[in-house]
C-alpha positions as CSV (number, residue, x, y, z in Angstrom):
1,X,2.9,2.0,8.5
2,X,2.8,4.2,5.6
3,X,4.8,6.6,4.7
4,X,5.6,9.5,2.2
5,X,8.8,10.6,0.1
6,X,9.9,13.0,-2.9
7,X,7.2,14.0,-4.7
8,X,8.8,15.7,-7.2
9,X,5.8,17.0,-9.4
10,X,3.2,18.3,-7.1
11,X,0.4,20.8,-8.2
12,X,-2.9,22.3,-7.4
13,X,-6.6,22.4,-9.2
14,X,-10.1,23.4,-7.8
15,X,-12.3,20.1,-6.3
16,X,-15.1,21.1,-8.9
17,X,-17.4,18.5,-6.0
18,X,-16.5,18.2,-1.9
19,X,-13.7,15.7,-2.0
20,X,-13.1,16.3,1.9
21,X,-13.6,13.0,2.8
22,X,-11.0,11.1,-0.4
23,X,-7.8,12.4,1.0
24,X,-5.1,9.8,-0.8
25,X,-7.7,8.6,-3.4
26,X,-7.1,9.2,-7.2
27,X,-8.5,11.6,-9.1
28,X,-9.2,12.8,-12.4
29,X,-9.8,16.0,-14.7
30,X,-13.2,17.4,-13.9
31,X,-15.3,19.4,-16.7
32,X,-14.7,22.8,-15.9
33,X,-10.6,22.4,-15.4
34,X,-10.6,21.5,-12.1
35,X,-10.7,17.7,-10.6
36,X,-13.2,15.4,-9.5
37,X,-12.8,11.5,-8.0
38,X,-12.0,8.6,-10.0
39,X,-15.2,6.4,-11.0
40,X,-14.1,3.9,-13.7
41,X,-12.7,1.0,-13.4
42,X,-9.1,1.4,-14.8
43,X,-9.5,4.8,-16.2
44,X,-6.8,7.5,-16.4
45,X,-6.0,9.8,-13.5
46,X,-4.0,13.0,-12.8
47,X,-2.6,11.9,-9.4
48,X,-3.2,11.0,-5.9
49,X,-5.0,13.8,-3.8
50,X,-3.1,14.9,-0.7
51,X,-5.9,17.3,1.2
52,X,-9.4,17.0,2.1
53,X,-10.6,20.5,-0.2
54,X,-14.3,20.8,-0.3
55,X,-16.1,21.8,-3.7
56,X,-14.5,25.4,-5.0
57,X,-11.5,25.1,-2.6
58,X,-7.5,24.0,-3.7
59,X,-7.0,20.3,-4.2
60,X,-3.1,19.2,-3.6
61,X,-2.1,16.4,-5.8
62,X,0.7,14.1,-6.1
63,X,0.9,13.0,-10.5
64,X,4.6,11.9,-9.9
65,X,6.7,10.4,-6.5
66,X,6.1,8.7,-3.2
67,X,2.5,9.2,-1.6
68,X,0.0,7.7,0.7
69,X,-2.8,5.7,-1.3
70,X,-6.1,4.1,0.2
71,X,-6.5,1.1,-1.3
72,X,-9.8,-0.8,-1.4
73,X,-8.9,-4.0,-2.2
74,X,-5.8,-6.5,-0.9
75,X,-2.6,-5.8,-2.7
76,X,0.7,-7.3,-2.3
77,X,3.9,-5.4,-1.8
78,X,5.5,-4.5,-5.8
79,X,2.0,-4.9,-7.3
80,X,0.6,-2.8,-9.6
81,X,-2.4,-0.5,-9.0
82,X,-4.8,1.4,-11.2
83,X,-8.7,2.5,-10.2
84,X,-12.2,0.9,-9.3
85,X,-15.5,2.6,-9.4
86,X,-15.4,2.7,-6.1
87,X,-13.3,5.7,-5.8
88,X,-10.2,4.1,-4.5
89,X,-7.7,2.0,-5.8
90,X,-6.7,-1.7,-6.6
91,X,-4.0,-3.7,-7.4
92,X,-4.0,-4.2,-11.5
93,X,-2.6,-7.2,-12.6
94,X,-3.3,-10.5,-14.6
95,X,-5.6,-11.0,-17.4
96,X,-8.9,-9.9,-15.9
97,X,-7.5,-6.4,-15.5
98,X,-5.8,-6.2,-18.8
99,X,-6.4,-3.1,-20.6
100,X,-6.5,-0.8,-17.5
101,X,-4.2,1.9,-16.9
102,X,-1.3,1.2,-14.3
103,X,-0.8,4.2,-12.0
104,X,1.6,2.9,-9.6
105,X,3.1,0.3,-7.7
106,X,2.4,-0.8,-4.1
107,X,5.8,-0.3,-1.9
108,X,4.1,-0.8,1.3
109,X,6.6,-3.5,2.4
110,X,3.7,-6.0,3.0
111,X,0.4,-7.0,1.8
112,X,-2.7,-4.8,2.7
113,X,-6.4,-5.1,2.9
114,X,-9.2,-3.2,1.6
115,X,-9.5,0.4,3.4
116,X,-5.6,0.3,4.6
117,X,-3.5,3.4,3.6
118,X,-0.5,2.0,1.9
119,X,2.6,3.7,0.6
120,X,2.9,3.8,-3.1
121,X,5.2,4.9,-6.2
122,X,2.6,7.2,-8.2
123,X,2.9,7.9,-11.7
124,X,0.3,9.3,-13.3
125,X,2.4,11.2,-16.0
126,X,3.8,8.5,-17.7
127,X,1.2,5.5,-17.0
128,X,0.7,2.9,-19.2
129,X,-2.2,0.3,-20.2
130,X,-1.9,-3.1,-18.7
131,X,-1.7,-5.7,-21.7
């Protein structure tokens, strides 16, 4: 079961498109100031959204602490995860996924398949490129 914790830096933007249906998906600066979903494959985010906000409404995001995370790929309890095009998340590791930014690690206390919701340590503030 997942499950959520301190999420000590917590803030709010306008979906600039309807993300109503991504709640616990990653997602990233949009073009007028607001945010929009993750599409590239390892790109940076902001943080993990926490509501279902339609286009114009608030979106709640998560950039630092404990949060839900829908994964769309299998990932292993302490791995790390970054983005896919696919508007989710995977587990980043090994050389195939060097060079993409790491936004977290899996602490869902067992491995997970694509479309679970897992438990995950986000940090989107201080991330860093897998080498």
């Amino acid at each position: 079961m997942s499950w959520e914790q301190a999420q000590p830096v917590k803030f709010t933007r306008v979906a600039e498109a309807d993300l109503s249906d991504l709640q616990y998906h990653f997602v990233k600066a949009g073009s007028s100031g607001g945010v929009v979903t993750s599409d590239t494959v390892g790109e940076d985010c902001l943080g993990v959204l926490q509501n279902k906000p339609t286009s114009g409404k608030e979106a709640v995001i998560v950039a630092l602490g404990i949060s839900k995370l829908k994964v769309m790929e299998a990932i292993v309890d302490g791995e790390d995860i970054g983005t896919t095009d696919t508007t989710a998340t995977e587990a980043e590791g090994g050389s195939a996924d060097s060079g993409h930014y790491v936004l977290g690690k899996s602490l869902h206390g067992q491995a997970a398949v694509a479309g679970d919701i897992i438990t995950a340590a986000i940090n989107c503030i201080s991330n860093h490129l897998l080498a």
